[in-house]
LOKOLKOL-106057 format. One record per atom (N, C-alpha, C): x, y, z. Coordinates in steps of 0.2 Angstrom, whole numbers, padded with zeros to 4 digits, always signed. Each point is the difference from the previous one (the first is absolute). Layout:
BEGIN
XYZ/...
This chain:
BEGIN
+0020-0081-0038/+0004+0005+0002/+0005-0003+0005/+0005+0001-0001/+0005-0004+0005/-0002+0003+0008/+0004-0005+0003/-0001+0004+0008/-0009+0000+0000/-0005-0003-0004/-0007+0001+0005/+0001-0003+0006/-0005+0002+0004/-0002+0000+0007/-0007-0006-0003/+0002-0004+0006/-0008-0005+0001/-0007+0005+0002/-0004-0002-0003/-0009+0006+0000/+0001+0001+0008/+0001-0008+0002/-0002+0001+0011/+0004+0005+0001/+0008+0002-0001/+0004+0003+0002/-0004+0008+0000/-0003+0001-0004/-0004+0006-0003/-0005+0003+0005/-0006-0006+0003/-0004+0003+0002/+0000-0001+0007/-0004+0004+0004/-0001-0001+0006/-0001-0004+0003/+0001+0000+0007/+0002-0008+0005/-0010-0002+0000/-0004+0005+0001/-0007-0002-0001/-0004+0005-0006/-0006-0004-0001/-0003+0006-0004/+0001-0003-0008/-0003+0005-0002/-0001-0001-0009/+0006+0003-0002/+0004-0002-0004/+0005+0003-0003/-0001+0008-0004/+0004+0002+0001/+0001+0010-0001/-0002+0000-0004/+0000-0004-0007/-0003+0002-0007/-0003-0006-0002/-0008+0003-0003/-0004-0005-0002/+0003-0003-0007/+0003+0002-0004/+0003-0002-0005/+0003-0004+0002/+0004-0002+0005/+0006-0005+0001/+0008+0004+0000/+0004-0005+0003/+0006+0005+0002/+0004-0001-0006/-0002-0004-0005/+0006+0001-0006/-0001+0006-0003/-0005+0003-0001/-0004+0005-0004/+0003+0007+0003/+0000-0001+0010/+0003+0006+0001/+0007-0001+0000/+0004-0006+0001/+0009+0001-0002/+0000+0003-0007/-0003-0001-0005/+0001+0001-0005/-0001+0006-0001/-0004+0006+0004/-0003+0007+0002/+0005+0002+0002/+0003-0003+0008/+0005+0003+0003/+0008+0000-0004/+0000-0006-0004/+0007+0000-0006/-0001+0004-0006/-0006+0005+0000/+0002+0005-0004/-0001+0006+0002/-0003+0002+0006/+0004+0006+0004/+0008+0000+0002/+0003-0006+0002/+0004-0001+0000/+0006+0002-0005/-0004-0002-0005/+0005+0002-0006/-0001+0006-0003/-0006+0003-0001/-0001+0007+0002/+0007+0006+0005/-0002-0001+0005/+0006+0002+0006/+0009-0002-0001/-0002-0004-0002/+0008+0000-0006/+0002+0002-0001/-0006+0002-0007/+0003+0004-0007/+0000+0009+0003/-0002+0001+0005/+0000+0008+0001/+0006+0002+0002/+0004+0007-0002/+0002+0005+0000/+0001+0002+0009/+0004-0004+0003/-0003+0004+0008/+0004+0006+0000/+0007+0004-0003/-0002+0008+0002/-0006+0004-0005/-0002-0003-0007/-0006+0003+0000/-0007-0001+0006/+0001-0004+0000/-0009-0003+0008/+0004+0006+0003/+0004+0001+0002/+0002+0005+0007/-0001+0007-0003/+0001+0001-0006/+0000+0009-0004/-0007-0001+0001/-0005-0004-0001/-0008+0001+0000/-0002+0001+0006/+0002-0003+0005/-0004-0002+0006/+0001+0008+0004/+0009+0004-0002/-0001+0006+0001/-0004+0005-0002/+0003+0001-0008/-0003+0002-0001/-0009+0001+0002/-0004-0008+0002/-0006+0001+0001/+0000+0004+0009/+0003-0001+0003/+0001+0003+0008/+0001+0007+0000/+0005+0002-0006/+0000+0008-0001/-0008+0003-0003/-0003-0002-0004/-0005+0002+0001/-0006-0001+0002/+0000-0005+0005/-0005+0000+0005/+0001+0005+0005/+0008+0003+0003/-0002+0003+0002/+0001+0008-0001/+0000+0002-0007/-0002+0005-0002/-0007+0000-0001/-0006-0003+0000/-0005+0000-0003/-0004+0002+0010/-0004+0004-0001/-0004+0000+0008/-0005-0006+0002/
């Protein structure tokens, strides 16, 4: 993947690294949320997140 980040740059200054699996495993996790969050529709996400608001607050 172009632009990777070195694993050190990844985990914390002490301590076990975030993911037992290693941080290739979660770049490669987080570049498919990533590309996920792309491909979405943001004024359909905003038609939903109303519509969800509108009937949370019709519901008692």
């Amino acid at each position: 993947m172009p632009g990777d980040a070195p694993c050190a740059t990844l985990r914390p200054a002490s301590g076990p690294p975030p993911y037992p699996w290693g941080c290739h495993a979660a770049a490669a996790a987080l570049q498919q949320v990533i590309d996920g969050v792309r491909g979405l529709d943001m004024d359909d996400v905003r038609r939903q997140i109303a519509d969800q608001q509108a009937e949370s607050q019709d519901t008692p």
